[in-house]
C-alpha beads as a LAMMPS data file, in Angstrom:
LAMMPS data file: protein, C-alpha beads

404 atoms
403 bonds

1 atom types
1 bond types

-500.0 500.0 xlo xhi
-500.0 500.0 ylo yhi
-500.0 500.0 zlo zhi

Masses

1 110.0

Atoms # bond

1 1 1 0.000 0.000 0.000
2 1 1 1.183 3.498 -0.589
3 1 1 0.352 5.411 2.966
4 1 1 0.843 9.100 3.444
5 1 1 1.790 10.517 6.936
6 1 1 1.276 14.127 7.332
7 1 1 2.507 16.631 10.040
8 1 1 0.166 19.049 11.556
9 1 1 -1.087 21.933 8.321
10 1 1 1.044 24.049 10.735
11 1 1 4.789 23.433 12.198
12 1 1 8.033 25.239 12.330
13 1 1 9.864 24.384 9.612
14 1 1 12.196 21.094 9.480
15 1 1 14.698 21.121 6.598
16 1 1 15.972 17.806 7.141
17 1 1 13.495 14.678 8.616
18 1 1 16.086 12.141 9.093
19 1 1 17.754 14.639 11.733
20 1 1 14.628 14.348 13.985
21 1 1 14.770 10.445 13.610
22 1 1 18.529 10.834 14.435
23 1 1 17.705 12.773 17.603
24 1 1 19.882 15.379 16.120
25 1 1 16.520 18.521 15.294
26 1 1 14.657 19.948 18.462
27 1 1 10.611 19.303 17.638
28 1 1 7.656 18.694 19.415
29 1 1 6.832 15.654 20.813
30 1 1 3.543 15.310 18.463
31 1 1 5.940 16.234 15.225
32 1 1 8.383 13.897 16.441
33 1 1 5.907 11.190 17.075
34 1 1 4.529 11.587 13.253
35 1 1 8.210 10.952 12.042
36 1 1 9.311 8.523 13.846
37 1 1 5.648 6.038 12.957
38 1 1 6.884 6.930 9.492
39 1 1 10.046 5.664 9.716
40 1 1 9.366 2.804 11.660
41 1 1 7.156 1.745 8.429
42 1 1 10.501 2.949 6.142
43 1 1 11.578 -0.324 5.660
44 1 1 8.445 -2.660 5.646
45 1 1 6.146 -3.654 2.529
46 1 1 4.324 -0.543 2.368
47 1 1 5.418 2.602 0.409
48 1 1 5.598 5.792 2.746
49 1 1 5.283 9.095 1.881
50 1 1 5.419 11.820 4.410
51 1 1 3.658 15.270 3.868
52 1 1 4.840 18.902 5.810
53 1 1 4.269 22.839 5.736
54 1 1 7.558 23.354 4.051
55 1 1 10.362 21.586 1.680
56 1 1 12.164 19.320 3.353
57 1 1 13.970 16.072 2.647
58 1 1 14.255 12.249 4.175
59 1 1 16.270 9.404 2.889
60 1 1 14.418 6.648 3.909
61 1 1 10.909 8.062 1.885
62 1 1 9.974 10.994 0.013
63 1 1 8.855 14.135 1.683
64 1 1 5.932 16.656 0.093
65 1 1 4.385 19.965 1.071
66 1 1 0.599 19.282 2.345
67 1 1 -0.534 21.896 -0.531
68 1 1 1.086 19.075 -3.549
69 1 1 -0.570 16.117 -2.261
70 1 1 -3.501 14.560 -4.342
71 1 1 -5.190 11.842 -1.894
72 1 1 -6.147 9.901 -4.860
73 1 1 -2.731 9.258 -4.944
74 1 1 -2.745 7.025 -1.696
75 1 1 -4.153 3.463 -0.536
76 1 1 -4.155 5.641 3.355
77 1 1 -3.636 8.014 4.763
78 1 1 -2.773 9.284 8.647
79 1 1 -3.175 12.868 9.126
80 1 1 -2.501 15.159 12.235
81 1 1 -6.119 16.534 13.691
82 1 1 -5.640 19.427 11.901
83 1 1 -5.916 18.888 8.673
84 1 1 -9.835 18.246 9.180
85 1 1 -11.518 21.489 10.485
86 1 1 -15.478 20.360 11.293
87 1 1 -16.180 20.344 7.722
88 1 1 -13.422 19.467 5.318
89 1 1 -10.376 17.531 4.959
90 1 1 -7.183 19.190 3.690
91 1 1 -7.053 17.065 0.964
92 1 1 -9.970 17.237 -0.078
93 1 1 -13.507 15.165 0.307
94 1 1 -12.730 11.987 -1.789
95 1 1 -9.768 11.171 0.618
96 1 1 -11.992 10.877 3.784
97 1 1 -13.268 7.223 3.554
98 1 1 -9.184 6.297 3.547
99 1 1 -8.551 8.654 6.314
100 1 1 -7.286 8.388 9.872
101 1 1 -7.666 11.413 11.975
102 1 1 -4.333 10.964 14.310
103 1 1 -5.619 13.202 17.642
104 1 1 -2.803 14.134 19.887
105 1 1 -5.185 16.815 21.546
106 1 1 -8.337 16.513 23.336
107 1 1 -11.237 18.115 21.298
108 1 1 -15.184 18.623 21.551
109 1 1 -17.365 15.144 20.587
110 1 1 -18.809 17.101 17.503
111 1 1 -15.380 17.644 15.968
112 1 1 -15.249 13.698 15.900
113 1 1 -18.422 13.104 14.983
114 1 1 -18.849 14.869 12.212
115 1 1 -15.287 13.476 10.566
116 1 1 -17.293 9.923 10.909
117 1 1 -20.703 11.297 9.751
118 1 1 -19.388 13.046 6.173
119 1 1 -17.238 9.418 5.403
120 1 1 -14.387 9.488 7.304
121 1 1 -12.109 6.232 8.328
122 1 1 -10.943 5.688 11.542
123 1 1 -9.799 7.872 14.569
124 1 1 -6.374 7.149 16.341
125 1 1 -5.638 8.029 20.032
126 1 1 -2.393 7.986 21.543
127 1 1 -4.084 6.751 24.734
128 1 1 -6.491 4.757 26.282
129 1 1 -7.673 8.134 28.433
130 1 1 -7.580 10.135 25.528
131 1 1 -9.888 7.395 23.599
132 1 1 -11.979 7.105 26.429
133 1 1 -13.410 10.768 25.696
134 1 1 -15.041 9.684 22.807
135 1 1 -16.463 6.827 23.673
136 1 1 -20.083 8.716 23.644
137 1 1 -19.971 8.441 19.792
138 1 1 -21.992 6.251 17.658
139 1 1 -18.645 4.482 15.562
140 1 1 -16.280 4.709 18.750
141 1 1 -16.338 0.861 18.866
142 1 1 -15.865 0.129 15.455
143 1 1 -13.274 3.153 14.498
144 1 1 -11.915 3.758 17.622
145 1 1 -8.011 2.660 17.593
146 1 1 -4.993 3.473 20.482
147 1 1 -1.391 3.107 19.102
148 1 1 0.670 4.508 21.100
149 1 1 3.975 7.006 20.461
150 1 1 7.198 6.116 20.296
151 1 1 10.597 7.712 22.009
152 1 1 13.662 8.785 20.444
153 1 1 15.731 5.430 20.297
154 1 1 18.828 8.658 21.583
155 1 1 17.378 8.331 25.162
156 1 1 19.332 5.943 26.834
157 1 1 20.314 5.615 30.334
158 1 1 24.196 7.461 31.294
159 1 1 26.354 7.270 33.956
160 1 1 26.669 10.982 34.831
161 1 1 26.284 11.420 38.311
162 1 1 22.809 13.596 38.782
163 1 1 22.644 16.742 40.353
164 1 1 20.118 18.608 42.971
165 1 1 18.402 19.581 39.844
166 1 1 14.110 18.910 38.730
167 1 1 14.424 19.511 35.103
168 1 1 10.667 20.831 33.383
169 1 1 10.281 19.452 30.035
170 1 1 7.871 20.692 27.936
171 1 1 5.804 23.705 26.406
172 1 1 6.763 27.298 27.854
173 1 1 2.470 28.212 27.368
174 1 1 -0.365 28.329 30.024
175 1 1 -2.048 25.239 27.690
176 1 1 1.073 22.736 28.594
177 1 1 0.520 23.994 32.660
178 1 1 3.425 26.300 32.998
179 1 1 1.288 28.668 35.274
180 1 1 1.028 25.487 37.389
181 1 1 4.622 25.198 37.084
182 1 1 5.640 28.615 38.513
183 1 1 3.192 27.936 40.960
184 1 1 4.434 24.901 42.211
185 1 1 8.731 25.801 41.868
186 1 1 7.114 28.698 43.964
187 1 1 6.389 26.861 46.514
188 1 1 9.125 24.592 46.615
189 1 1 11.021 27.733 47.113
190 1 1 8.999 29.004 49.993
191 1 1 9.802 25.490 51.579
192 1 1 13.686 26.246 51.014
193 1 1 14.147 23.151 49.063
194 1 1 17.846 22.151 48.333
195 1 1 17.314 21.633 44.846
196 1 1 17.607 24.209 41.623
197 1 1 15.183 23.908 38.756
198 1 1 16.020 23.699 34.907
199 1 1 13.683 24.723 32.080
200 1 1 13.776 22.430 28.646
201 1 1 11.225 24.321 26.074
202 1 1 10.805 27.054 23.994
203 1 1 7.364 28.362 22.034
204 1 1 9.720 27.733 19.010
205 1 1 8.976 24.305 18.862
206 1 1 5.697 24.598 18.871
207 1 1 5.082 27.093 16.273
208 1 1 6.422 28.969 13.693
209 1 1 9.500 31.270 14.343
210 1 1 8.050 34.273 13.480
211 1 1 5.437 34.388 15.950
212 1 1 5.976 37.166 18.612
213 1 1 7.843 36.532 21.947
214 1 1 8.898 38.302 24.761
215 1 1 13.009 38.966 25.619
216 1 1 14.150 35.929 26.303
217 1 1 12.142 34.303 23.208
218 1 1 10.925 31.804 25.211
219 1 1 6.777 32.352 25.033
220 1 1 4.470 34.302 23.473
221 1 1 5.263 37.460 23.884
222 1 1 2.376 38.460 26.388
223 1 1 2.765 35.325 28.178
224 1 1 6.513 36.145 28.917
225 1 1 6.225 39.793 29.668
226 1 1 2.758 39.751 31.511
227 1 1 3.990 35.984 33.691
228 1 1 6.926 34.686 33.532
229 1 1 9.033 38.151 33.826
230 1 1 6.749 39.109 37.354
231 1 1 7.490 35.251 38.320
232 1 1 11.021 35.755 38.142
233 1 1 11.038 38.673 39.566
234 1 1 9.412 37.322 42.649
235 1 1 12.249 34.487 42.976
236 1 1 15.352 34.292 45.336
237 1 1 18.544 35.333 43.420
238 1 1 19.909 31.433 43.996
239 1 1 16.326 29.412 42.949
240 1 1 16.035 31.287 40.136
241 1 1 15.527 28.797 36.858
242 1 1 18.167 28.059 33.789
243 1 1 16.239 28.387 30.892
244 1 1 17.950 25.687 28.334
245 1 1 15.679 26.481 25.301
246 1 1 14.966 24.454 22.036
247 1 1 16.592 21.375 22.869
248 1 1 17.208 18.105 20.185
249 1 1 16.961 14.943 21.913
250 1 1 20.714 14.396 22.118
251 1 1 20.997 17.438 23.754
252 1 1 17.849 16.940 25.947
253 1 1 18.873 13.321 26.741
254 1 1 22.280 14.667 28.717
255 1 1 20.225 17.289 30.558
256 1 1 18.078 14.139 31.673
257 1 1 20.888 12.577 32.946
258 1 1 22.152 15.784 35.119
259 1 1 18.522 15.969 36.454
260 1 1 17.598 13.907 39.823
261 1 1 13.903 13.489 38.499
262 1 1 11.776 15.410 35.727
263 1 1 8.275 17.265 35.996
264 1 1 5.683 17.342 33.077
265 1 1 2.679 19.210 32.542
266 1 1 1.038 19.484 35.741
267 1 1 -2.221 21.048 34.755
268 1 1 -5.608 19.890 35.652
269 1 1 -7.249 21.820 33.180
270 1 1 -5.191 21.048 30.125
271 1 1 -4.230 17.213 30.438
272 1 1 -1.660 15.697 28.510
273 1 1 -3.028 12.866 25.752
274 1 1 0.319 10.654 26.339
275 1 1 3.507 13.421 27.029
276 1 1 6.251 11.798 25.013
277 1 1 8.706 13.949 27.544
278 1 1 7.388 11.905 30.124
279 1 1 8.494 8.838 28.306
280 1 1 11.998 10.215 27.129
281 1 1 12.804 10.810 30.491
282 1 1 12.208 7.424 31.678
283 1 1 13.965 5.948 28.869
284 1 1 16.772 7.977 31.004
285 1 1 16.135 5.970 34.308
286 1 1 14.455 9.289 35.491
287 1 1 11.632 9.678 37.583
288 1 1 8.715 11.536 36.647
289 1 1 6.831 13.814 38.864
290 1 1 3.338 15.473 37.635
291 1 1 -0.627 14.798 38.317
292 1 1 -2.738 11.798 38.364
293 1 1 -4.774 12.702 35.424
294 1 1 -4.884 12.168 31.196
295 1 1 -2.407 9.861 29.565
296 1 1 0.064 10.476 32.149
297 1 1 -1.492 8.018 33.799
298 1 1 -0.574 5.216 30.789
299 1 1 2.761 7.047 30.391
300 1 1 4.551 7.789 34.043
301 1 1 5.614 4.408 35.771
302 1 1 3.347 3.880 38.944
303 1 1 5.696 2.375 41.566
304 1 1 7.044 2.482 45.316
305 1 1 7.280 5.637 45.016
306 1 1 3.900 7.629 44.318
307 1 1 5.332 10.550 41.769
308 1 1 1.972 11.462 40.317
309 1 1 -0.556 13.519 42.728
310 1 1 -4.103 12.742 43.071
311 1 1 -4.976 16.102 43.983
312 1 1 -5.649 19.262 42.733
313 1 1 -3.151 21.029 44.345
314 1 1 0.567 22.263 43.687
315 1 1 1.125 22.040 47.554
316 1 1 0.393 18.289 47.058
317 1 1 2.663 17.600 43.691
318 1 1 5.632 19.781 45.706
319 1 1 4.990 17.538 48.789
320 1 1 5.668 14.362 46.569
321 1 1 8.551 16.064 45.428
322 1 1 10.288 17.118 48.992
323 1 1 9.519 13.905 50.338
324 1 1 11.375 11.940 47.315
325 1 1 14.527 14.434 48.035
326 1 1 14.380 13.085 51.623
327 1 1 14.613 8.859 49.424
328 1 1 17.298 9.584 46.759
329 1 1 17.683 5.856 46.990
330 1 1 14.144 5.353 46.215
331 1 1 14.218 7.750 43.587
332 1 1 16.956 5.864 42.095
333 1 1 15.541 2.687 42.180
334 1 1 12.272 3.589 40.807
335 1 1 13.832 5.543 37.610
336 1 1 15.587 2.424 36.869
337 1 1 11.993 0.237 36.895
338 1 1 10.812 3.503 35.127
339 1 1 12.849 2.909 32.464
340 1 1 12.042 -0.759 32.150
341 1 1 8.528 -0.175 32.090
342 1 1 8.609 1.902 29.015
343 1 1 11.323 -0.018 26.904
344 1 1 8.666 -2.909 27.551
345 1 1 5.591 -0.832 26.900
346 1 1 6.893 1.958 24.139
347 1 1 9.485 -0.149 22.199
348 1 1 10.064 0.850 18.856
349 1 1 9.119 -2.861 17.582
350 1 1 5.917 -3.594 19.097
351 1 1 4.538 0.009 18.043
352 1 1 5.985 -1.004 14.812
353 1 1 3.876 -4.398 14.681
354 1 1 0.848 -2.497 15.679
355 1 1 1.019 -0.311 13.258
356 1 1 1.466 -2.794 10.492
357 1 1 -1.870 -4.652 12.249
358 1 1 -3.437 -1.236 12.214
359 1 1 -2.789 -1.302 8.224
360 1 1 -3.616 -4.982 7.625
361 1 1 -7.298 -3.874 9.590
362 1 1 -6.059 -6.924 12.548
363 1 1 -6.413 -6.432 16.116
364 1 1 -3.766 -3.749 18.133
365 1 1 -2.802 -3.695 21.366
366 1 1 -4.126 -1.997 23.952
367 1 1 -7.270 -2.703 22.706
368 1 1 -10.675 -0.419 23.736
369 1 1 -11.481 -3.363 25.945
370 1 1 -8.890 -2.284 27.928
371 1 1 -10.339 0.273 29.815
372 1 1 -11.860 0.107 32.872
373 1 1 -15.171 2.306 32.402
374 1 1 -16.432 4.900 35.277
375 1 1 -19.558 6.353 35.892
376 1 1 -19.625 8.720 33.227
377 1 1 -18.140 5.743 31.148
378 1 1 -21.334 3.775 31.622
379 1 1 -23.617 6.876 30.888
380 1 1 -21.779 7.346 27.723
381 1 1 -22.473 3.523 26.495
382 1 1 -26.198 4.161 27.158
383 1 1 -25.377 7.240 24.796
384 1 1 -23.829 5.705 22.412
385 1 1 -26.735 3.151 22.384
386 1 1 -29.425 4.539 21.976
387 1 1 -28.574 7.335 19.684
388 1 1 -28.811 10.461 22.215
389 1 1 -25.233 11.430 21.440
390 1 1 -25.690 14.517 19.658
391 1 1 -29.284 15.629 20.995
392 1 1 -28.223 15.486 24.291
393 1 1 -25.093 17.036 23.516
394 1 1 -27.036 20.169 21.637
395 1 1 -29.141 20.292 25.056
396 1 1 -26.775 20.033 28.283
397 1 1 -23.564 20.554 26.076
398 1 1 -21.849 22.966 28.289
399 1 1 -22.438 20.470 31.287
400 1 1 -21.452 17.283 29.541
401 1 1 -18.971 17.872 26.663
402 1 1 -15.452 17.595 27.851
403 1 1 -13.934 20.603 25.190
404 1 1 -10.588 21.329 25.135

Bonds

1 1 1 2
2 1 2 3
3 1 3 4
4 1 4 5
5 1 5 6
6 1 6 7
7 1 7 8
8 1 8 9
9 1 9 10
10 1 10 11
11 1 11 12
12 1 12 13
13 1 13 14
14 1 14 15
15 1 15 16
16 1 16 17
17 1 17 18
18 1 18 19
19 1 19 20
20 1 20 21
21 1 21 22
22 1 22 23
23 1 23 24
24 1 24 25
25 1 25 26
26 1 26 27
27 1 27 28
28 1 28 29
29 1 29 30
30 1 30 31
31 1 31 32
32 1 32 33
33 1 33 34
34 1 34 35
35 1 35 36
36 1 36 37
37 1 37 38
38 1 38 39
39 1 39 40
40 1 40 41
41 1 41 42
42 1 42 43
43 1 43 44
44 1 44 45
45 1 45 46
46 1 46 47
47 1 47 48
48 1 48 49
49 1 49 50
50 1 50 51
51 1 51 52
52 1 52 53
53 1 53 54
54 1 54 55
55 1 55 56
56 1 56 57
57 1 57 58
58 1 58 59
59 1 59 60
60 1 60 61
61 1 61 62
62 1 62 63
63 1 63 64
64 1 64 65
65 1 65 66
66 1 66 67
67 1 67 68
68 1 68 69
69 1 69 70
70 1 70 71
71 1 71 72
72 1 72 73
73 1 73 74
74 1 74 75
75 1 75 76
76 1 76 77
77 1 77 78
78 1 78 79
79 1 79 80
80 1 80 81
81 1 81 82
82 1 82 83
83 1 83 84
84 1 84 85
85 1 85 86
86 1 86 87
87 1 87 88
88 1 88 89
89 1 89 90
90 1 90 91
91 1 91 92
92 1 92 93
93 1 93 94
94 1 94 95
95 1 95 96
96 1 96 97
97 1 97 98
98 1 98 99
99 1 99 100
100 1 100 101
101 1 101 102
102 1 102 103
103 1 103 104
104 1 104 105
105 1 105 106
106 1 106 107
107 1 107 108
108 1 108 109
109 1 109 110
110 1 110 111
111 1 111 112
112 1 112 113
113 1 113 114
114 1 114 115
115 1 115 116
116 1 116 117
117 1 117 118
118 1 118 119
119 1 119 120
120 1 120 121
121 1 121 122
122 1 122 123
123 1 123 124
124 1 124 125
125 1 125 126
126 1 126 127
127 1 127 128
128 1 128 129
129 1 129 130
130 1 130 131
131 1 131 132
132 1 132 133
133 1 133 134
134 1 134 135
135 1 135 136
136 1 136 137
137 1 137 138
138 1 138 139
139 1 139 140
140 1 140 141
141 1 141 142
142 1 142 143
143 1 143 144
144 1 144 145
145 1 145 146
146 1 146 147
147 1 147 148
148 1 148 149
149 1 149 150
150 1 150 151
151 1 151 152
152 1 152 153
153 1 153 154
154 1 154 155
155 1 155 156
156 1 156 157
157 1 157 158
158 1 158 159
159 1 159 160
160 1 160 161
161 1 161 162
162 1 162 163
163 1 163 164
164 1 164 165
165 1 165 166
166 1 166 167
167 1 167 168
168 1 168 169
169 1 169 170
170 1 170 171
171 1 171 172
172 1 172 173
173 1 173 174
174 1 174 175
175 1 175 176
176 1 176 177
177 1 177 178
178 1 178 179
179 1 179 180
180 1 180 181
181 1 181 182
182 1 182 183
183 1 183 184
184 1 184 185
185 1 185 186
186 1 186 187
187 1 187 188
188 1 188 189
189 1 189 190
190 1 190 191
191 1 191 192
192 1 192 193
193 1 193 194
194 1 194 195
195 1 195 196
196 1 196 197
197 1 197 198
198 1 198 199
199 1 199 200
200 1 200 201
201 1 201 202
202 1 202 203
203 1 203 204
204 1 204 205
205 1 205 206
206 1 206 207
207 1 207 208
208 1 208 209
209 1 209 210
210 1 210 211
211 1 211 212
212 1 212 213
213 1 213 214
214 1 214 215
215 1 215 216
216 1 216 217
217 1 217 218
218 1 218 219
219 1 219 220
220 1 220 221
221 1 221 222
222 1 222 223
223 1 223 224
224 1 224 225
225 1 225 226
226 1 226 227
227 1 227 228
228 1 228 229
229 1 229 230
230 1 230 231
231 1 231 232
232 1 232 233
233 1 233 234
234 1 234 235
235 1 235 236
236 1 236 237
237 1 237 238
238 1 238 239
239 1 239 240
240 1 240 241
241 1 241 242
242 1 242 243
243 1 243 244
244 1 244 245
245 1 245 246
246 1 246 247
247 1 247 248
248 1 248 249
249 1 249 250
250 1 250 251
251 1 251 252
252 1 252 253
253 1 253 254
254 1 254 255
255 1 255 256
256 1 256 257
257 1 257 258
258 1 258 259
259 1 259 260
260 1 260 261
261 1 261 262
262 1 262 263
263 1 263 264
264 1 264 265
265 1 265 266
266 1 266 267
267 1 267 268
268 1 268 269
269 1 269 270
270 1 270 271
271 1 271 272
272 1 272 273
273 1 273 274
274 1 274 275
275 1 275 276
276 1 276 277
277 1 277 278
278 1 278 279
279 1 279 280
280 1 280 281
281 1 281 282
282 1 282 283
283 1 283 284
284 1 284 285
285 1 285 286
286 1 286 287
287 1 287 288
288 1 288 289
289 1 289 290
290 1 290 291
291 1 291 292
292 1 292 293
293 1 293 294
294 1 294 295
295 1 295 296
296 1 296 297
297 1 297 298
298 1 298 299
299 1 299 300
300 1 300 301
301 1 301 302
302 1 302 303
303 1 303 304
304 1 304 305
305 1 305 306
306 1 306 307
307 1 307 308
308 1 308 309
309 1 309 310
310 1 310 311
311 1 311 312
312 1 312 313
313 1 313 314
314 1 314 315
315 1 315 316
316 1 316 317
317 1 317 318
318 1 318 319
319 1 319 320
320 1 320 321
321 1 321 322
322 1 322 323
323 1 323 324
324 1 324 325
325 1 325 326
326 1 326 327
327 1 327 328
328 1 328 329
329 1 329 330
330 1 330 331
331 1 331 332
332 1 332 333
333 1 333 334
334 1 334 335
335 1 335 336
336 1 336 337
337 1 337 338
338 1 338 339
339 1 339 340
340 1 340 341
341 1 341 342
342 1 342 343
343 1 343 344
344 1 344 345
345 1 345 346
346 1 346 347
347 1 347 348
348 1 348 349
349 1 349 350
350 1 350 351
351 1 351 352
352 1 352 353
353 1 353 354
354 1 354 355
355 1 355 356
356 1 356 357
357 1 357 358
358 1 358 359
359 1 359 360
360 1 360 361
361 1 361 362
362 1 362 363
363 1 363 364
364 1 364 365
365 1 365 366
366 1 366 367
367 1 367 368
368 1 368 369
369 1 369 370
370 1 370 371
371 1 371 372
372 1 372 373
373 1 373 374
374 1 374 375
375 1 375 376
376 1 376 377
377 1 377 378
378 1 378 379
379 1 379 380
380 1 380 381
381 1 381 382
382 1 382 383
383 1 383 384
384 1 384 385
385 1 385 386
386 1 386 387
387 1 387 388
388 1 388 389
389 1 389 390
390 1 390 391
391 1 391 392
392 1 392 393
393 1 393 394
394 1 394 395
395 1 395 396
396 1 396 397
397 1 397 398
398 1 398 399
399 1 399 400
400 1 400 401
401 1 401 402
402 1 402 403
403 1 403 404
């Protein structure tokens, strides 16, 4: 089969693909993700194409701008989220029954259900949680499908001695928690903490490098001059945070190894779908630290040591974190079954064979049976069931629609 992968319709620009495979290009963790399923296809009995914003160039398959690709082209083809907006498909209407939406952020039911309703193919989730949203739909059963991400194959565990250090990876914007962030390095600080605090993100990632940011080009310009700057200037001279920027994954890997454990997105509002920086870190015998809540709890290792908080409440994530500072041997130990746990769970071959399954239409793993419904799981089934989706939805929407 000849399968097109395609990158978000927007992205900073990547001039050369097989330098994100080699761990060698910062990127996001969704762009990243795109590539790497691409590549790990490269080399089996399908022909991959991949598709971007701007020229760039692979040696494993050829690469295309989004605006030169004719779907008619293509046996399938997995695109980003945003190439469908509600109403069309980027490429166009007679692509849609050979389309899979790839979701790496939460969205309203309707966005979903209307991809399904005007022909389109199936919907992937990088999570069981994430899946679980849209379970309320009428096709969720049938077109449903979790495949997971993969990790850059560059984070591997070193022998550099870590430092006193908590090293944030991730998004520098309020949508990836970074007000909860200040928040909670806040009150680490007002608890004296004997640690310093690193910073591994930059808004240039994320989008395009012309959009506006503040002095340190770190955020949105707003963000940074309106937030972060009156944050810092509330800090101690000696807690105040290194700011590493854009970081490729060789160079993110070795700050990983210098860090004693590793926080991601601890929002409650805006939950992570899977948080391949969670995963990366781990790969690194790291411990993760964050909430309870969204994919994190399929990605973060859930030992011993309890490094994900079940409350909403920065007091109770910095609590976790000054009592592991008190265990370093605990820490230790549990980064090392950390890492385990997702060479075992993420490994670049059996995302590889679930993929090809995915292709072939066979059964992948974890399957929708997987998850353990709640309440509102139930209440969705009877949904789903009976066909009072939508005109419930269009009734009580603002109660029961989980938007994002």
């Amino acid at each position: 089969m000849k399968i097109l992968f395609s990158l978000p319709t927007e992205h900073p620009e990547i001039p050369s693909i097989d330098a994100v495979i080699e761990g060698k290009f910062p990127c996001s963790g969704t762009t990243g993700s795109i590539i790497r399923a691409a590549s790990l296809l490269a080399d089996s009995e399908h022909c991959i194409y991949l598709s971007s914003a701007y020229p760039s160039f692979s040696e494993l398959f050829p690469c295309v701008k989004h605006e030169n690709i004719n779907s008619d082209d293509f046996d399938r083809l997995v695109v980003h989220q945003s190439h469908w907006n509600g109403v069309n498909l980027t490429f166009g209407k007679k692509g849609l029954p050979k389309t899979s939406l790839w979701f790496q952020n939460s969205t309203s039911w309707s966005f979903l259900h209307d991809f399904w309703q005007k022909g389109g193919d199936k919907a992937i989730f990088p999570s069981l949680d994430c899946a679980n949203i849209y379970r309320v739909i009428p096709q969720w059963t049938e077109k449903a499908v979790v495949l997971y991400n993969s990790y850059c194959p560059i984070f591997q565990p070193s022998n550099n001695v870590a430092e006193q250090r908590l090293l944030f990876i991730g998004a520098i914007t309020p949508t990836k928690g970074f007000r909860e962030v200040m928040q909670l390095w806040s009150y680490l600080v007002e608890q004296k903490v004997n640690l310093s605090f690193a910073i591994a993100g930059s808004i240039g990632i994320h989008k395009s490098f012309n959009v506006a940011t503040g002095p340190m080009g770190i955020a949105e310009s707003d963000f940074e001059i309106n937030e972060i700057n009156t944050w810092l200037t509330s800090l101690p001279e000696n807690y105040k945070p290194n700011f590493l920027g854009s970081l490729s994954p060789v160079e993110l890997s070795l700050e990983i190894s210098k860090s004693f454990a590793v926080l991601v997105n601890p929002s409650w509002q805006f939950t992570e779908t899977f948080c391949v920086g969670a995963v990366d870190a781990q790969a690194c015998y790291r411990t993760v630290f964050s909430i309870a809540k969204g994919g994190l709890n399929e990605t973060v290792y859930q030992g011993k040591l309890q490094t994900l908080s079940t409350r909403r409440s920065v007091e109770d994530l910095g609590n976790l974190i000054i009592k592991a500072l008190n265990t370093p041997v605990q820490v230790t130990s549990n980064g090392k079954l950390a890492g385990e746990y997702v060479r075992n769970k993420f490994s670049s071959n059996k995302i590889r064979d679930n993929w090809l399954n995915f292709l072939a239409n066979k059964t992948t793993e974890p399957s929708l049976t997987s998850i353990q419904p709640s309440f509102r799981g139930y209440a969705y089934d009877v949904m789903r069931l009976t066909g009072l989706t939508m005109p419930i939805k269009r009734i009580y929407g603002k109660i029961l629609n989980r938007s994002f």
